[in-house]
Structure formats: C-alpha cells, structure tokens
N, C-alpha and C positions, 0 to 999 in steps of 0.2 A: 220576326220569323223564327227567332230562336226557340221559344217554349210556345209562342202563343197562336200565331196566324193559320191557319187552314188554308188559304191561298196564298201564291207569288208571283208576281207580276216578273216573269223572266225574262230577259234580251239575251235571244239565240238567233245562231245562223241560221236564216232559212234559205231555204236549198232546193230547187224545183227540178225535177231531170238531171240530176246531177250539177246545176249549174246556181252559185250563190249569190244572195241577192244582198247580203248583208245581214246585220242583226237588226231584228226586229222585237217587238212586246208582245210577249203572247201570257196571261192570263192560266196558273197553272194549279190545280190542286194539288196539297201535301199533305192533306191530314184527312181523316174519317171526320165529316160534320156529326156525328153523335160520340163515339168511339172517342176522339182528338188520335187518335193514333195514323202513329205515318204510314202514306199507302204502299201499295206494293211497288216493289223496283224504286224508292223513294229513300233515304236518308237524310236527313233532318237533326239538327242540335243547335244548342247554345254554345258561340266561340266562347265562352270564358271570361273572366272579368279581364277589364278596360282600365285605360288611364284617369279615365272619366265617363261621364256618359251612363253609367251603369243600371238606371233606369230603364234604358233600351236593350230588351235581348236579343242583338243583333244574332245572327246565325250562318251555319254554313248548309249546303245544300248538294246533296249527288244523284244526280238522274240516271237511270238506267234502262233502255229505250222503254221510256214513258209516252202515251197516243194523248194528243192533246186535241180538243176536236175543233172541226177548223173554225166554228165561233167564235172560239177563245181568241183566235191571232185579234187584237187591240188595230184595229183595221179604219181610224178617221184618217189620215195620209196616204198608206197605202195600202192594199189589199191583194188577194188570188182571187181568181174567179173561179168558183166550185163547179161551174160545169165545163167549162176551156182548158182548167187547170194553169191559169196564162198569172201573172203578176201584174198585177194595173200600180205603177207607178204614183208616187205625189203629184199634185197639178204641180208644183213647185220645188223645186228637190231645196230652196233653203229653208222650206218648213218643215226638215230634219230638226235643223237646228237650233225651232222655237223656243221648244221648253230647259234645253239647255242654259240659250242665251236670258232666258228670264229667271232661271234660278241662277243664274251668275247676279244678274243685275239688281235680286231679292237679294243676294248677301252681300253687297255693295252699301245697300239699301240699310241691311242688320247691324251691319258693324259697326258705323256708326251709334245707337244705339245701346249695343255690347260694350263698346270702349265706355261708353256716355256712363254706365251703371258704374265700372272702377274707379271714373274719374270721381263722381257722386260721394261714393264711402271714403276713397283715400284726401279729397278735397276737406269736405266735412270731419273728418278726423282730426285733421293737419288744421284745421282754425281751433277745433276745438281743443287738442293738445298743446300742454305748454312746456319749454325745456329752455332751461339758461337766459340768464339774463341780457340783456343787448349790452356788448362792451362797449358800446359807442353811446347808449343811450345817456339822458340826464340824470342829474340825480334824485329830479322830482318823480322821475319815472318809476314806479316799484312792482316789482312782480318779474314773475317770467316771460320770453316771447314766446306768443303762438309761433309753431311751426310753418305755418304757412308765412310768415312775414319771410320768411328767409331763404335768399337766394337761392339757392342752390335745391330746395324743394320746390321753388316757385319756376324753375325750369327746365324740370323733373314732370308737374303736373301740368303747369297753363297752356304747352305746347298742344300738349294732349287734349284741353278742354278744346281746344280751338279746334283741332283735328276731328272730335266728332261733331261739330257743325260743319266743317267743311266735307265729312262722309257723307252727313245727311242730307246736304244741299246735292252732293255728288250722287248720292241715289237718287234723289228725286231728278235726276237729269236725268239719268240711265233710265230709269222705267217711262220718262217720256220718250226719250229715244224710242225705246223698244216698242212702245205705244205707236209710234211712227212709222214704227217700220212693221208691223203687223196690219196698219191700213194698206199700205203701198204693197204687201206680198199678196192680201183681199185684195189690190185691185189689178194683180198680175195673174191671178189666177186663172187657168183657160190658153195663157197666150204663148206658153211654154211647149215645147216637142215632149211626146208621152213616151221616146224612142231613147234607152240608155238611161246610165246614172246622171246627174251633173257633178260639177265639183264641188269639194268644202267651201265654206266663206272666205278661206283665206289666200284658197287656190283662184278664186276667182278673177276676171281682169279687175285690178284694184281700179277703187273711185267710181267703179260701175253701179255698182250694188252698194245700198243700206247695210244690208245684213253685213259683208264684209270689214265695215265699218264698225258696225255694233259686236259683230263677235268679235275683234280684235281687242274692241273697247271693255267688253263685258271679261275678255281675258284677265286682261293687263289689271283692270280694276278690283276684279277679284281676288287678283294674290295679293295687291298689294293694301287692301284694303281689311281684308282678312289676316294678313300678316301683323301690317298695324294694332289693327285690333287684339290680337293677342300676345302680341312684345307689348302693350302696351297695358295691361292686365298687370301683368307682371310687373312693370315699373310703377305701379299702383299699389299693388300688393308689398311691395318693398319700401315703400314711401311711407306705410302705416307701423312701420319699424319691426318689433319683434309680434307684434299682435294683429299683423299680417297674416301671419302663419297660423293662425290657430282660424278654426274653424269658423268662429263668431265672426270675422272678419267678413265672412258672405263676398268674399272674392275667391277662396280657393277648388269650392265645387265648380261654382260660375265658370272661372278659367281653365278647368280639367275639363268642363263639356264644352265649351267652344273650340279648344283645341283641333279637332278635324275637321275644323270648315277649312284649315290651311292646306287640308290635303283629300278633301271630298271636292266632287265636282270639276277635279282636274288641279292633281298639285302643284302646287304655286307655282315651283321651280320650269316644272314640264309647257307652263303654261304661256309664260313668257315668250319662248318660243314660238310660237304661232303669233304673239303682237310682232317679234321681230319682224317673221316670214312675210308680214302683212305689212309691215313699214318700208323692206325693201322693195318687195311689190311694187310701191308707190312711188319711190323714190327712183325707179328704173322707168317709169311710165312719166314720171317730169320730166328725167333726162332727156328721155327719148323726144319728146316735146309733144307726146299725145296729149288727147283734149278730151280727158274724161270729165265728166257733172263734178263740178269742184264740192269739193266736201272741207273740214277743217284741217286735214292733212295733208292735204297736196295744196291748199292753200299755206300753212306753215313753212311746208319746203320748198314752194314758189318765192315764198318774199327771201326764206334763206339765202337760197339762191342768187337772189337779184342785189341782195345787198353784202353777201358773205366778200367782196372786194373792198367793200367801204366801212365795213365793221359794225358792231351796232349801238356802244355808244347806249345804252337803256338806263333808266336815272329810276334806279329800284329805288332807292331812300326817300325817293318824294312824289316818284306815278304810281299807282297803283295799276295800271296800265300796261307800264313799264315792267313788274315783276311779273306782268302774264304774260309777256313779249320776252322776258328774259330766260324762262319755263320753258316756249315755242324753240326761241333759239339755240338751246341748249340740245333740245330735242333731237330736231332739224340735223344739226351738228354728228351726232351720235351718230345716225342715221345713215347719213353720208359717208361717213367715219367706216362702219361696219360693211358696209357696200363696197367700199375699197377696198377693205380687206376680203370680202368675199368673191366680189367678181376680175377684181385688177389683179389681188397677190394669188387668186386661188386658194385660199386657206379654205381648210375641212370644216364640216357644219361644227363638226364635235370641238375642234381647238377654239372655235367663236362663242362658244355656250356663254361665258362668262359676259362677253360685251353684248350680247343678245340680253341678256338676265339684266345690264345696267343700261341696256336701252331700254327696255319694257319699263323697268322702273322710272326710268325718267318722263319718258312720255304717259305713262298711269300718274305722276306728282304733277305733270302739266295741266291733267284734263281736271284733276281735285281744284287745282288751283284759277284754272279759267272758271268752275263750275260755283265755285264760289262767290268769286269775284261778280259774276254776272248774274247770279241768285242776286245779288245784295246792289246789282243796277235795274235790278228789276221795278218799275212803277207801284207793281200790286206787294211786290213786298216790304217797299219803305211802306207804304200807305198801311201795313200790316202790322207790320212792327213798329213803325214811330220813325222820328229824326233820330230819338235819344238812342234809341238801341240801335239803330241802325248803324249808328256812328260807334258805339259799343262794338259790332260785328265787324265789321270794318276793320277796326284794331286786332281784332282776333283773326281775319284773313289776312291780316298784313305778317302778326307772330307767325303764324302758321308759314305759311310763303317762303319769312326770311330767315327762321330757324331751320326748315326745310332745305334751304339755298346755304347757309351758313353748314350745313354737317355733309352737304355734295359740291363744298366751294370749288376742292379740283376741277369739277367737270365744267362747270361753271367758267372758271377760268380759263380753262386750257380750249373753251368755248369761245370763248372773246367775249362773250354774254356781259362780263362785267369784269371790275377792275379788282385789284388788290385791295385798294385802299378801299373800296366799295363795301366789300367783303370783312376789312379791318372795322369798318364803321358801322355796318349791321350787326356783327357780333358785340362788340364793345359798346356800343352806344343805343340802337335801334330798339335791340330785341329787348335789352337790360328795360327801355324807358316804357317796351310796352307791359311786359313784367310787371312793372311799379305801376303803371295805368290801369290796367285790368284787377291787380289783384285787390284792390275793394270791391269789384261785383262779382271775385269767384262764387262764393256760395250762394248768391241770387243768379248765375249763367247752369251752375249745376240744377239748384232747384226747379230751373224752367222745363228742365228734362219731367218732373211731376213724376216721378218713381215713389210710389207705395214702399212704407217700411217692408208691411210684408212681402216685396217684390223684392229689395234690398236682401231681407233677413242675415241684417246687419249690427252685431255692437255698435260696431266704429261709425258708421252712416245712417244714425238715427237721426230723420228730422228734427227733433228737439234737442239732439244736442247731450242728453245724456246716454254717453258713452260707459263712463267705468260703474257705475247703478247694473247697468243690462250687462253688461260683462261679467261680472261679479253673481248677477243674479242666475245667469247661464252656466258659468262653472261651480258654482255653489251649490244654488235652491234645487236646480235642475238638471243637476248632474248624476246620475242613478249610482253612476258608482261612490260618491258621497256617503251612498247609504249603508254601504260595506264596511264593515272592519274587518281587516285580512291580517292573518296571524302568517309573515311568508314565509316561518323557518321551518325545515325540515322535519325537524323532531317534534312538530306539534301536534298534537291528537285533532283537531281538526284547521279545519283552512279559514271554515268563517265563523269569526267570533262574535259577528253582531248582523241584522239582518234587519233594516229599515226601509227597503224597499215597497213594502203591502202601504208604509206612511206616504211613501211618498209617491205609490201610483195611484193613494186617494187624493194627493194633490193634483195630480194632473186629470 
C-alpha cells in the first residue's frame, strides 16, 4: 500500500442511522489508475524501513470523508440493502470468524516449515564443521569432532528437528479441524435468527459449538507455534557460531521477515487470553455438571476430575500414551487452578494475565503433542512412511514431549502429572539416549524437508556439503566491494584508488 497499490481493502465502522454495526471490508480507491497519484481527501506513504520484511512497502493511510460506493462494501456475509437501507445480517454470525480462524491455522501450518528451513542450514553446518578433538576418544581415532557429535549442540538442535514435525503434523490437524467445521457452519446455515449480533467464539456456551473450539485452538496454536518458530531461528542461527551472523548464513533475512507472524494476526501475548476465557468456560459448564456434545476439552477435565482424588500415576518413560495423558493432565490442572483464582478469590482479570499466558501455553504443548502422537497412530501414515521411519518418528515425538516436560517440570509436578524421580530420569537418561538414537538420521530427517539450495540461499546449508568453497567465494569473488581500493585518510587527493567493478559486473 505503501508506494504501489491503487486499491485498499479497509475495515471500517459501518454505521447505519446513527446506529453501528461494526467493522466491516469495504474495497476502497487511493490512487489515480493512470496518474498513480493519491486522490482527493486521501493521504498515502511508505511507513519506513523495518526490522525485516523490507520487500513489503507496507503503508500508512488518512481518510477524509471519502464516498465509497455502496458496491464496494465486500458484502458475501453481510450486506445493506440499497433500497430498505436495512443491514441483512451473516446466516451465521461464526462466519465472522472464518477467515481469521484459517489464517491462524495457515500459520500453525507455516511454522513448522520456517523452523524446518533453520534447522536445515544450522544441522548441516554442524556435521559438516569440525572443532577439537574428542577428549575421550581413542588414539586410533585422528581428526577433529564434527559439531554436531556433541552434546550440548545435539540439544540445542534435535529438540527442534522434532519440533517442526510435530508443527507440521499440528497443522495438518488444525486445517482438518477447520475443514470440519466449515461443513457443519454450511450446514447451519438458514437455521440461525437474522435478529441482532451473536456472540464471539469464545463467548459462546462452551462445548456448544465447533468454532469455539477451533478459535480457541487456532489462538493458543498460533502464538505458540509462531513463537517457537522464531526463538528457535535464533537458536539455530547461533548454533552456526560466528558465521551465523553474516549474511551467507541465509538465516538472518529469513528470521527478520518471519519475525511479525508473532505479532500479526493477534499478538501472541493478547492472544492467550481468549484460550484462557475459553478453558474456563469449559471448566465452569463441567462443574456445573451440564451436558454439552463432548469435545476433547471437557473430556480432559472430566477424567481430571474423576480421578484428581486418586492421582495419576502416568509411566511417561515407557507409554507413549502416558506422556499425552500427562500433557491432558497438566492442563486440566491449570485450568482449575485459574478458575479458583478467578471465581473463588475474586482476583482481577489483569493480576491473572500471567497464569492465563502459562495456561494457554500448556494446553497449545498438549494439542502438538496429542497431534503428534496420533498422526504417527494413524494406519495411512505408517503405511506411508514405513515401520522403519515410523519408529524413527516416534523417537522424535517422544524428544519433543520430554524435553518439553523436562524445561515445564514445575508445572508438571506441582500437577501430580508425574514424579520427581520421573522427571530426574527423563532429563538425565531419556532425552540424553534419544539424542544419541536420532542423531545419525539428522541430516537424512532435515533432508526429507527437500528444500532447494536456492530456497536455503545458504553457505552453511549447502546440500553438498561445501560450505567454506561458497563462503569464500561470496565474500571474495562476489563481493563488489572487493573491487574497491579506498585510500581512507583525510589528506588524500582522492578516495578511490582503484576501480574494478566494470570486471566484475562483466562477471556477473
């Protein structure tokens, strides 16, 4: 919108007799289609460079009673009637919140994906770099270790390798979700009163509605999937050591333009929020002992419930089962936790923020983690993948799970979910043995991703493996300023004292 678009798709109050109906899309022109110049009563520019992203000239925009005519209003939901002047309502007031809930659920979907590309370059790096010799090795042994042999990178990266299968498995649930729940809204349509607003998805009676389910989901999913995604760039980017940081790395644009998925579409923090609202909901409609169309939330905090007397006793080191039951019950827990504090102590929405923010999270690490787990129970997808990778995957949603579990042990604990020793023995022994299991098919688990050098446009993440060749030939051969000799002192009659650039844009 910045320099380039002639149109803007606005959301403004519309306002009929004085009385508002909300914001709505109305279809707006800003420029002259021959001219490019901005219309009248119209203001228009480029915000200015960004932290990233700078291929986008995003913009800013000032109306001043602008007539927009009434075609333009974006009218498949709802509409005015041009001769009544009346507001004809959605058949459905949650197909407000369609296109929201599907671009929550598209970057659910991405980020896995986006992580998959850091893991890619800083995995492949880290085999092909080598530093120090193993102090423990033999002495038949000669050479340096790869980086990647070694601890303390190998639990830096594999967490993460595992993490974007379990987004991706996690997106592909959300868009069937959504898929689901866009047949069931087609076949509500018609059955609705065309009289008043309804409410949001998450004001609705919980366990009622799909949608309230899915907006919660597609919430809670988003931040913390987007989040993931981009702390985890970062620990990628830092993994490649000092040659992270330079440009050739092909992680540090990458990670400047992903950056505001954590805060487009409804920032993270804000966003939680609305999972909370939607978990107590739930948990106030159990208590109460209503009998809404069971869903997997109020099935969670049913079993809670029935067994929070007798404890729960879950054998994460050896069911796989068990660590999506340990997930549920942590959840559960929070849940009830926060409900106490809100309806028994009365405390203010504002002093709960924080255990809202680490409820959301826990139940967005439950749904990855069921989402996983049951991708990988699935018929068609052993049959898909194999025994062998299967059992490969497997090990990778088990890292994922208990390294997960291991860095929120508190909650875990103070959960009843599981034991100390539990907790002692996943960290120390569990995670350590899948580490050493997985880490000969790192670079065949990254490969599987099939990312193009030139999609990479990577030194460090070159399929073949030569890294410091293209490094070298990027700061050298192809470096313009190469072609410079700059004379930088004051007193010199001129600045450039050699001038090789005509060579080398006939190289390029």
């Amino acid at each position: 919108m910045g320099r380039t678009a002639n149109h803007a798709v606005v959301m403004a109050q519309l306002i009929i007799d004085g009385k508002p109906y909300g914001p709505h899309p109305f279809v707006v022109q800003i420029r002259d289609m021959k001219t490019h110049e901005p219309l009248e009563n119209i203001h228009v520019g480029d915000i200015g460079p960004k932290f990233g992203y700078n291929t986008m000239d995003n913009g800013f925009l000032l109306l001043n009673n602008v007539k927009v005519p009434h075609a333009h209003m974006l009218a498949k939901f709802s509409s005015v009637d041009p001769k009544t002047n009346k507001y004809v309502k959605p058949a459905s007031a949650s197909l407000v919140y369609g296109t929201l809930t599907w671009v929550r659920s598209t970057i659910v979907l991405q980020s896995g994906g986006v992580l998959a590309r850091g893991v890619t370059i800083a995995t492949r790096y880290a085999a092909v770099r080598r530093q120090f010799q193993d102090r423990d090795a033999k002495e038949s042994d000669i050479g340096e270790n790869q980086v990647l042999n070694y601890t303390m990178v190998q639990v830096r990266l594999l967490p993460l390798l595992a993490a974007t299968f379990a987004l991706h498995f996690t997106g592909r649930g959300m868009m069937a979700l959504y898929q689901e729940n866009q047949k069931k809204m087609a076949g509500d349509v018609g059955k609705v009163s065309h009289t008043g607003r309804g409410p949001s998805p998450e004001e609705l009676f919980p366990s009622t509605d799909l949608l309230a389910d899915l907006h919660a989901t597609s919430c809670g999913l988003k931040a913390l999937a987007s989040t993931t995604a981009a702390e985890g760039l970062e620990v990628c980017r830092r993994a490649c050591g000092g040659h992270g940081y330079s440009s050739f790395s092909g992680i540090g644009t990458w990670y400047a333009d992903y950056l505001p998925t954590t805060t487009w579409e409804g920032d993270n923090y804000m966003l939680t929020q609305q999972v909370a609202r939607y978990l107590l909901k739930s948990a106030r409609s159990v208590l109460k002992g209503a009998n809404p169309s069971e869903n997997d939330t109020t099935q969670i905090l049913r079993t809670f419930l029935s067994r929070r007397d007798l404890g729960a006793a879950f054998d994460i080191l050896g069911q796989d089962e068990d660590i999506v039951a340990a997930f549920a019950w942590r959840t559960s827990f929070l849940t009830f936790e926060a409900l106490k504090h809100r309806d028994e102590e009365k405390n203010s929405w504002n002093s709960l923020l924080v255990d809202f923010w680490r409820l959301s999270t826990a139940h967005s690490q439950y749904l990855i983690v069921r989402n996983f787990h049951e991708a990988l129970q699935s018929e068609s997808m052993v049959s898909e993948l194999g025994l062998e990778t299967t059992a490969l995957m497997q090990k990778l949603f088990r890292l994922y799970a208990l390294h997960t579990l291991e860095r929120e042990a508190s909650e875990f604990f103070s959960s009843g979910a599981v034991t100390v020793r539990q907790i002692q023995l996943a960290r120390t022994k569990t995670v350590m043995k899948l580490l050493e299991e997985i880490r000969p098919h790192a670079i065949r688990l990254v490969d599987a991703w099939h990312f193009p050098d030139w999609v990479l446009d990577s030194s460090l993440g070159r399929y073949d493996g030569k890294v410091y060749e293209d490094l070298f030939e990027r700061a050298s051969e192809m470096n313009p300023l190469n072609a410079l000799t700059i004379d930088p002192y004051p007193n010199s009659e001129v600045l450039i004292k050699k001038d090789e650039r005509e060579k080398f844009r006939s190289k390029l």
